[in-house]
N, C-alpha and C positions, 0 to 999 in steps of 0.2 A: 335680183331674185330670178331664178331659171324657171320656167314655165315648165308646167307636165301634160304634152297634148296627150287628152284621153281622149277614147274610143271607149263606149256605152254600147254592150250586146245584151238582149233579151232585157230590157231596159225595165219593164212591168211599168210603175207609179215613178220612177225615178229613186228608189232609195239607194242603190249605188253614189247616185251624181251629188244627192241631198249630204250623206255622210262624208263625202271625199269632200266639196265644198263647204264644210262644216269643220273640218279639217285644216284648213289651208288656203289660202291664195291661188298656189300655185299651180291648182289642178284647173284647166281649162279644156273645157268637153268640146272639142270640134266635130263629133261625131256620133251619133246615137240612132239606135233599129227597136223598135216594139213593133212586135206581129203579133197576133191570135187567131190562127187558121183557120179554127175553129167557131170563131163569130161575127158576124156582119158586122156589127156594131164597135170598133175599135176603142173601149173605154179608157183604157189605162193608155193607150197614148194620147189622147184625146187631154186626160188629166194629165199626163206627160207635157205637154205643149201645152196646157192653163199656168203649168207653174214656173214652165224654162223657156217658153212662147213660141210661137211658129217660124219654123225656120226650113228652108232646104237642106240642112244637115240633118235633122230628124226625120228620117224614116222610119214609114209605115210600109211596109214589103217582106217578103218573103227573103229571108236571111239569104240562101241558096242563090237568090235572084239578086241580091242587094249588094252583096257583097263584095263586087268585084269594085264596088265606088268606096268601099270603105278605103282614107286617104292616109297619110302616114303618121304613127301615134308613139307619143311613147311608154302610154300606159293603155294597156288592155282590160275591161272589165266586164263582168258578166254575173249574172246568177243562172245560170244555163238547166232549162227547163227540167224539173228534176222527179216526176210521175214514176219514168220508167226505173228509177232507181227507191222509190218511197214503200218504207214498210207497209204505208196506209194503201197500196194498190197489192191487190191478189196476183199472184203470176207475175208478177213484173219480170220485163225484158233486158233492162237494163243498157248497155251501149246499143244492144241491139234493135232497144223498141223505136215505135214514132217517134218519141220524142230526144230516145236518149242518142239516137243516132248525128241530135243537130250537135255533140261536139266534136262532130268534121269538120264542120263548117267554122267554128272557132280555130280547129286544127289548119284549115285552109289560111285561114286570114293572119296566124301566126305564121306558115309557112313563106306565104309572100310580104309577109311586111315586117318580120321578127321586129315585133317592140323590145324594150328594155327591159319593161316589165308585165306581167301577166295578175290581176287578182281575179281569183273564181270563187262563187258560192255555189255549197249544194246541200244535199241530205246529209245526214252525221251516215247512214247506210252507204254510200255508196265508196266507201273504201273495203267493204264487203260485201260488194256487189258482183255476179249475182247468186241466191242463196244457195244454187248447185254446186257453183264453181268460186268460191269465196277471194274474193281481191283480185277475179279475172278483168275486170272493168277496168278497175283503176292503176292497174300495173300496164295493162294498154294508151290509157294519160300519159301513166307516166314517159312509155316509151316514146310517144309520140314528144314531150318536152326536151328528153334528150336526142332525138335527131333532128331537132333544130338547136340544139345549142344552151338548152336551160336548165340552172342549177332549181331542184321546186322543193318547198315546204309544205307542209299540210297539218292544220290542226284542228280536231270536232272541239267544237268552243259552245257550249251551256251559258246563255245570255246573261241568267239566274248568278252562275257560278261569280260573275266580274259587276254585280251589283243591278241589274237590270229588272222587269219584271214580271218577263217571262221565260220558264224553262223551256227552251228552244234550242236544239242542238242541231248545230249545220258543221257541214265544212266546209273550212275555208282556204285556198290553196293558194299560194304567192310562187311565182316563177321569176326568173332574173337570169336574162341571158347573159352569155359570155363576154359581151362588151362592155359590162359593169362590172365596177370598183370590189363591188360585195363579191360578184362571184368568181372573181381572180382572188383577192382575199381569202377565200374560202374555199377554193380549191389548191390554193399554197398551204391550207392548213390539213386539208383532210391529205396532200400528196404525203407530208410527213409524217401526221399523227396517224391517220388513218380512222376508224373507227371510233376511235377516241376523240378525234376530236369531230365529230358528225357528232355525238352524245350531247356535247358539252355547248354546240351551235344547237341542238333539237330543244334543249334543258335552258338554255339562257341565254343566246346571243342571236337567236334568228330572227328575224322581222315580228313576228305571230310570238313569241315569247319575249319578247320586249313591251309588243302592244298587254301583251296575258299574261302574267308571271305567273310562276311553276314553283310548288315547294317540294314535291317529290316526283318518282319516278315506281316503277315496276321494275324487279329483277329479271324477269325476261323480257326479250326483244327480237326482234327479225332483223338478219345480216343476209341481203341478196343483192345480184346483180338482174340490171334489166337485160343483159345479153343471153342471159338463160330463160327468161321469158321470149319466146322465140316464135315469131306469128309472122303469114304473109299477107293478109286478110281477115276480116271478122269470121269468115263462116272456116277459115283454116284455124282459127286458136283450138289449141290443144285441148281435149276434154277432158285431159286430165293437168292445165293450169289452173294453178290455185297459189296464193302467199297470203302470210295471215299479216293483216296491215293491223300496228295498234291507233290509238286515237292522233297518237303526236309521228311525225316523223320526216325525213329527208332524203331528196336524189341529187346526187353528186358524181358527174362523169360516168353514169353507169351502174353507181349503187346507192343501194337504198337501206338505211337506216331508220328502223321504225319500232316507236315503244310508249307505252300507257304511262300520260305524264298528270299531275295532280293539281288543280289550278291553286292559285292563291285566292282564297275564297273571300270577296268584298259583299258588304250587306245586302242582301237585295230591297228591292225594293215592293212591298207588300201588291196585290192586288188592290185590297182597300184606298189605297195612293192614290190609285188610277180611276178610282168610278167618279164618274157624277154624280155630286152632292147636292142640283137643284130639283127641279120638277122634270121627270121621265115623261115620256110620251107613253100611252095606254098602251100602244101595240106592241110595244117590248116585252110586257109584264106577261106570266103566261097564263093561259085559257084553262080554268075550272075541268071543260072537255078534254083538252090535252095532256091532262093530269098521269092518266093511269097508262099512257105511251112514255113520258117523261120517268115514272117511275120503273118501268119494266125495262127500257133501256141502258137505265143507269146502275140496271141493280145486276146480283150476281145470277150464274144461269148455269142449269146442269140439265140438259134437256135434250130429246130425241129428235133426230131433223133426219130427213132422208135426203139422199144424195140424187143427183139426173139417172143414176142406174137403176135407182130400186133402192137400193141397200140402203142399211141406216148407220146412224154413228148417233155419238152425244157429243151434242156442243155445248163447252162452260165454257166461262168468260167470270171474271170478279168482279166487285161493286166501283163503279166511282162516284169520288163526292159528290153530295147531290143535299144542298148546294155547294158549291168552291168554295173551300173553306178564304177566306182574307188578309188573315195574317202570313201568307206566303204569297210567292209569286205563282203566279198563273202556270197552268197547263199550258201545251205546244196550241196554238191557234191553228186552225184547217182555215179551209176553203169554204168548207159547210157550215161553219158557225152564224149562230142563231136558229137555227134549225132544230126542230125536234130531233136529237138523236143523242149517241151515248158521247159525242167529242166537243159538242156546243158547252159554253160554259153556263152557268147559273147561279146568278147570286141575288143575295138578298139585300133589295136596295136602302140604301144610309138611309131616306126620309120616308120613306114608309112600310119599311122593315117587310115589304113582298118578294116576292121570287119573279124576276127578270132573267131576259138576255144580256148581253153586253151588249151596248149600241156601237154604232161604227166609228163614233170619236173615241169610245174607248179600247175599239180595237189597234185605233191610228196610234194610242196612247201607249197600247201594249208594243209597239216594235219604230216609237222614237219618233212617230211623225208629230206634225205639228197639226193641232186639231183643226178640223175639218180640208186635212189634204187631199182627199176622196171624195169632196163634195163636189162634184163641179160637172154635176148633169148626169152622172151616172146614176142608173137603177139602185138603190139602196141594199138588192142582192149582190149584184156585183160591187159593193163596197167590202163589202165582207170576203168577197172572194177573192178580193185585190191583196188585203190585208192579210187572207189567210198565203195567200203564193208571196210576198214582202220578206225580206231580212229585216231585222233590229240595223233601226240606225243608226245607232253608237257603238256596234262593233265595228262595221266601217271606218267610221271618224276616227277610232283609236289606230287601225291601222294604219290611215291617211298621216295622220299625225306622224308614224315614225317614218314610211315612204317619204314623208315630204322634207324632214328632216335629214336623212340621209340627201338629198338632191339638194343641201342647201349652197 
C-alpha cells in the first residue's frame, strides 16, 4: 500500500487529519502549522498535539515564517482562514484582507514543492468573492493552480444535503497536478471532447462527485478561460474582473467549466440525534433576565437606526426559530455560539423540556468530532469558537475515501 505524505495548513482542532485518518491508512501526516496571531494562548494547537501528540513536525509559528521547513508531501491540506471571505463579516476584503491574503502562502509552498495533490476548504461565498467584483478571488486561485501545473475542481457541498446534521455549506476544492494519472486522463478527454466532456467529469466522474452524487444540473453554465483573466498583482486586477462561478465546477489547461449541480439528497440527520439526553449543567439553560434580549434578537425587526453621518435608514431583518426546531438538522454553527444573540442556537432540552444552549460536546457532535475532543484545558469559550471555525468531519473522510482509492 503506497503511503500519502500529507502536509496539514491552518490545522485549527485537527478535523482535516481526523477525517483523512478516518478515511484510510494511507494518509501519513509528516507535517502540520496552527497559528492564531491573534492570541497568546495557542488553544487549538495545544488540543492539536493532546490528540496527535508532541512532535517537531507540529508547528506553532507564523505560516510566512514556517514555511520554508515545510518538507516534501504529497498531499496538501488546509481549511485556509476564511473571515475575509464570510457573509457573516461586514465589508469583507476577501484575497485582499488580513487574513484572506494568507492564500500566498499556500500559493508559496505549492509553488516550491508542487504536490500531487491539493484539498482546500472555505466559505460556500468565496467563489463569489468579492461582493463588488463577483468571482474576482477565486478566478485569481484559480490562476494561480494553473501556473503550476493543476487540473482543480470545486464543490459548495451542504453537510445536511449528504445526511449530516448540520446545514453547513463550504467549499471544497481538490487540485491534481500534471504528474497524475487523473490529470492526464482528463486532459486526453477534455483535448477531444472539449466542454463536453468537463460537463460530464463536473456531473459524475470528478473526485468531489463521486464522494457527493449529483442527480441534476442547471441549464446555464459559465464557459471561460483563465487567460482572459489577465492580472499582474493584486492591487493591478481589473476593476472591471468579474465571472460568475456556479456552486459545481472545473479548471482544465486554462479553462474553466462551471455550473449549479443538485445533490443526491441522503437523510439527514435531526438535531434531536445530537443533544444530550442526561443531566445539563445550570449554566447552559438560559437566564429569566436574559429573556427579553433573547427574544428581541431573534425576532423580526423593521426599525430606524441612524448611520455615523447623521442620516437614517430602516433596518429589518426576519424571525428565527426560537427555539430550533428538532426534527431537522441544525443551522450553520459560528464562532459565537452560545452567546446571546440571533445565530446561537436554542433548544428545548429532552429531560426537562427548558430552553438551553447547545453545550460544546454537542457542538463537537454537530460537525463529527468525537465528544469531548475540545476538552483539554481550553476556556469553555473558546470550545465553542473552535467548533464554530471546524469543517464536518465526514465530508473529509468521504473525500479521503476516494483520494485513497485512486492511489491504491
Amino acid at each position: 500500500m503506497e503511503e500519502i505524505r500529507t502536509v496539514e495548513l491552518f490545522a485549527g482542532v485537527g478535523g482535516f487529519r481526523l477525517g483523512l485518518e478516518n478515511a484510510s491508512d494511507k494518509y501519513r501526516f509528516i507535517w502540520a502549522n496552527q497559528w492564531e496571531p491573534t492570541m497568546r494562548e495557542q488553544y487549538a494547537f495545544d488540543c492539536y498535539e493532546s490528540h496527535f501528540g508532541k512532535s517537531s513536525t507540529h508547528v506553532c509559528r507564523d505560516i510566512a515564517k514556517a514555511k520554508g521547513n515545510v518538507p516534501d508531501h504529497d498531499l496538501l491540506v488546509g481549511g485556509f482562514p476564511c473571515q475575509d471571505y464570510s457573509i457573516m463579516k461586514k465589508n469583507s476584503a476577501g484575497i485582499e484582507g488580513a487574513k484572506g491574503v494568507l492564500w500566498w502562502q499556500i500559493d508559496d509552498i505549492m509553488r516550491e514543492k508542487r504536490p500531487k495533490y491539493v484539498l482546500l476548504e472555505n466559505v460556500d461565498r468565496i467563489i463569489r468573492s468579492p461582493a463588488k467584483q463577483p468571482g474576482r478571488d477565486f478566478s485569481i486561485i484559480l490562476r494561480c493552480f494553473y501556473e503550476k501545473g493543476y487540473a482543480v475542481e470545486w464543490r459548495v457541498i451542504n453537510a445536511a444535503d449528504y445526511g449530516y446534521a448540520q446545514r453547513r455549506r463550504r467549499t471544497f476544492i481538490v487540485a491534481y497536478h500534471n504528474q497524475t494519472e487523473r490529470f492526464k486522463a482528463l486532459a486526453e478527454s477534455v483535448c477531444i471532447d472539449g466542454l463536453k466532456a468537463m460537463h460530464k467529469y463536473v456531473v459524475g466522474k470528478s473526485i468531489l462527485a463521486e464522494a457527493f452524487p449529483v442527480v441534476g444540473h442547471s441549464r446555464t453554465y459559465t464557459d471561460n478561460w483563465v487567460d482572459e483573466m489577465v492580472y499582474e498583482d493584486i492591487p493591478a486586477v481589473s476593476a472591471k474582473q468579474r465571472v460568475y462561478l456556479y456552486n459545481a465546477g472545473m479548471m482544465m489547461n486554462g479553462r474553466i467549466y462551471s455550473v449549479d449541480v443538485q445533490p443526491r439528497l441522503e437523510k439527514a440527520i435531526p438535531l434531536s440525534d445530537i443533544l444530550e439526553t442526561g443531566l445539563v449543567d445550570e449554566r447552559y439553560f438560559l437566564r429569566e433576565e436574559d429573556m427579553p434580549r433573547w427574544i428581541y434578537t431573534k425576532g423580526a425587526k423593521n426599525e430606524p437606526r441612524k448611520r455615523r453621518d447623521g442620516s437614517s435608514y430602516y433596518f429589518t431583518e426576519g424571525t428565527v426559530p426560537f427555539p430550533d426546531p428538532l426534527d431537522r438538522p441544525s443551522r450553520t454553527m459560528l464562532t459565537s455560539e452560545s452567546q446571546v444573540g440571533r445565530a446561537s442556537h436554542v433548544v428545548k432540552d429532552p429531560l426537562t423540556g427548558r430552553l438551553r444552549t447547545l453545550t460544546p460536546v454537542e457542538c463537537e457532535r454537530l460537525n463529527g468530532f468525537p465528544d469531548g475532543w475540545t476538552d483539554t484545558g481550553m476556556p469553555e469559550r473558546m470550545r465553542y469558537f473552535c467548533m464554530g471555525n471546524a469543517l464536518v468531519v465526514p465530508i473529509v473522510t468521504r473525500i479521503g475515501i476516494v483520494l485513497a482509492e485512486e492511489n491504491d
